[in-house]
C-alpha positions, 0 to 999 in steps of 0.5 A, a space after each residue: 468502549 469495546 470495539 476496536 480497529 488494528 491497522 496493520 502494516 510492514 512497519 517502518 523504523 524511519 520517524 516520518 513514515 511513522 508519523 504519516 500511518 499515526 496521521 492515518 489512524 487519527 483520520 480513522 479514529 476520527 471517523 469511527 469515534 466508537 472504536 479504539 484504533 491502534 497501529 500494528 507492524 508486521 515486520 519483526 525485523 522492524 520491531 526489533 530495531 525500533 525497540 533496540 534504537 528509540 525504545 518503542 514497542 510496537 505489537 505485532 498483530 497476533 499480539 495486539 489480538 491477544 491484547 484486546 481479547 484479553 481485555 474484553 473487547 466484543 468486536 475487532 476489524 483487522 484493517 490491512 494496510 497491505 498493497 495486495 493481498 500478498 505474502 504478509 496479509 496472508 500470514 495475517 489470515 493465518 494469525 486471524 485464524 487461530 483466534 477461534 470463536 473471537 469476532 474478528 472481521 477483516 478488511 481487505 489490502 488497498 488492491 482486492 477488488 477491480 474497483 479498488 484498481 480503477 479507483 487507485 489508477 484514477 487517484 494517480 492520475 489526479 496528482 499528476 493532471 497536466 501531463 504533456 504529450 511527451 511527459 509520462 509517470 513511472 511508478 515504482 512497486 514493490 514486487 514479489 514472488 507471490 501470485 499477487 504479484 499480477 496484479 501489478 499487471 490488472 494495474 497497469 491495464 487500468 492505465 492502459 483502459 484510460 490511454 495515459 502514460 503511466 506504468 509501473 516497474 517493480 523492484 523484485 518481479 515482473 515488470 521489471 523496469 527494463 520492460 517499460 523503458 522501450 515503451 517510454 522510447 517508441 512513445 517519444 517520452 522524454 521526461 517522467 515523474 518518478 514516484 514510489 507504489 509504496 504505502 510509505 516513503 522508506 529504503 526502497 525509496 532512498 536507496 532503489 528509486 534514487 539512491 545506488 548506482 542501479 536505481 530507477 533513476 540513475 537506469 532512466 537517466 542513462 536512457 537519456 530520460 529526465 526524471 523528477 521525483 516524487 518523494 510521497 508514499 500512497 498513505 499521504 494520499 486521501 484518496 487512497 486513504 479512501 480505499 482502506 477506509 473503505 474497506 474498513 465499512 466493508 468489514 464492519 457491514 459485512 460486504 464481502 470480495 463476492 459481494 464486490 465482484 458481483 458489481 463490478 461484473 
C-alpha cells in the first residue's frame, strides 16, 4: 500500500474528542481501504500537552508528510478538517508547498464552496426538524480575525434563504452574540437549543458556551431566553462527515474549487 490520506485538525487533548476524530478515520478508512489513514493535530500547543500528560505522540502535518515520503508513499491527500479555510489551513498550504515534486492533493475545509454552505445549513437543520414558532437554534463558532471569517456570515444567509430561526455567534468577531439576541426578541423567541459550529465538543464548549459568567448561556439566560444545550461537536455528525468526505473524492479526482463554482453558478 502506498497511498495514504492525513486528516488534519487543531487537536484536542480531551480523550472524547479524540475518540470521535478516531471514529471518523475508521469511517474514512473504511471507505477508502486502499489508503493507510492517519490522524495529524495542527495545534502544537496540544501536542505538547498530550505528549507531556498521557504520552502520546501526535505528528504535525509537515512531520506526517516527511514520514510518508520517506517511507516511499506515491500518493497522499491532505484532507483538512478545518471549518473554513482560515489561519491554519493556510499554514497547512504553506507546509504542502515546501514538499516540492511530492504527489500531494488537498482536500478542502468543511465550508469551501456554497454547496458545501447549503449542504452544512441543510444538516443543521435536520437535527433540530420539529422546531415550533417561538423555539430557535443558536450556533456557536469559533471566529477569527482572517478574511474567512465571512463566511459565518454566507452561513448565516443560508439560514436566511430557507426562513428558519437559526443563527449563529461567534466567540471572537463578527457576529458576536450581541448581535443576534435583538433578532430572537422581535422574533418573540423565547426558547433556543444552544449548540457548538465547532468540529469537536473541547474548552470553547465548557467554558464559553456554558461554563463562565460570560458564557453564551448564562448572556442568553439573563435576556430571559431558556436554553437547552446541545453538547455534540459537527464530526459527530454523518452528514457533515459527509462533506469532508467529499472533499476527500474531490481531491483524489482532481475536481477543483473552479470546478465546484461553475456549478454552483
Amino acid at each position: 500500500m502506498n497511498k495514504a490520506i492525513i486528516l488534519v485538525s487543531h487537536g484536542s487533548v480531551r480523550p472524547e474528542t479524540r475518540e470521535q476524530l478516531e471514529e471518523l478515520a475508521n469511517r474514512i478508512k473504511e471507505k477508502y481501504s486502499d489508503y493507510d489513514v492517519n490522524l495529524s493535530f495542527s495545534g502544537k500547543i496540544i501536542i505538547k500537552l498530550l505528549k507531556e500528560k498521557y504520552n502520546i505522540i501526535m505528528k504535525t502535518p509537515k512531520e506526517e508528510l516527511t514520514r510518508l515520503i520517506q517511507e516511499g508513499y506515491t500518493e497522499i491527500i491532505v484532507q483538512s478538517l478545518h471549518i473554513l479555510p482560515g489561519l491554519e489551513f493556510h499554514g497547512l498550504l504553506k507546509d504542502i508547498s515546501e514538499f516540492k515534486g511530492a504527489n500531494i492533493k488537498v482536500g478542502y475545509p468543511l465550508l469551501s464552496s456554497n454547496t458545501d454552505y447549503s449542504k452544512s445549513a441543510k444538516a443543521i437543520q435536520m437535527l433540530f426538524p420539529n422546531l415550533e414558532e417561538k423555539q430557535g437554534v443558536v450556533l456557536m463558532g469559533h471566529g477569527t480575525y482572517h478574511p474567512s471569517n465571512s463566511g459565518y456570515a454566507c452561513l448565516q444567509n443560508h439560514f436566511y434563504d430557507q426562513e428558519k430561526n437559526f443563527f449563529i455567534a461567534n466567540v471572537k468577531g463578527y457576529p458576536k452574540l450581541e448581535h443576534i439576541i435583538g433578532k430572537l426578541h422581535k422574533l418573540n423567541i423565547n426558547q433556543i437549543v444552544l449548540m457548538p459550529y465547532l468540529l469537536t465538543v473541547g474548552n470553547h464548549v465548557y467554558e464559553d458556551m456554558i461554563g463562565n459568567d460570560n458564557s453564551f448561556i448564562k448572556v442568553l439566560e439573563k435576556e430571559g431566553i431558556k436554553v437547552i444545550p446541545y453538547l455534540k461537536g459537527l464530526v459527530e455528525d454523518v452528514n457533515h462527515q459527509d462533506i469532508f468526505i467529499e472533499h476527500i473524492n474531490d481531491a483524489i479526482s482532481g475536481i477543483t474549487l473552479k470546478d465546484k463554482f461553475k456549478l454552483d453558478a
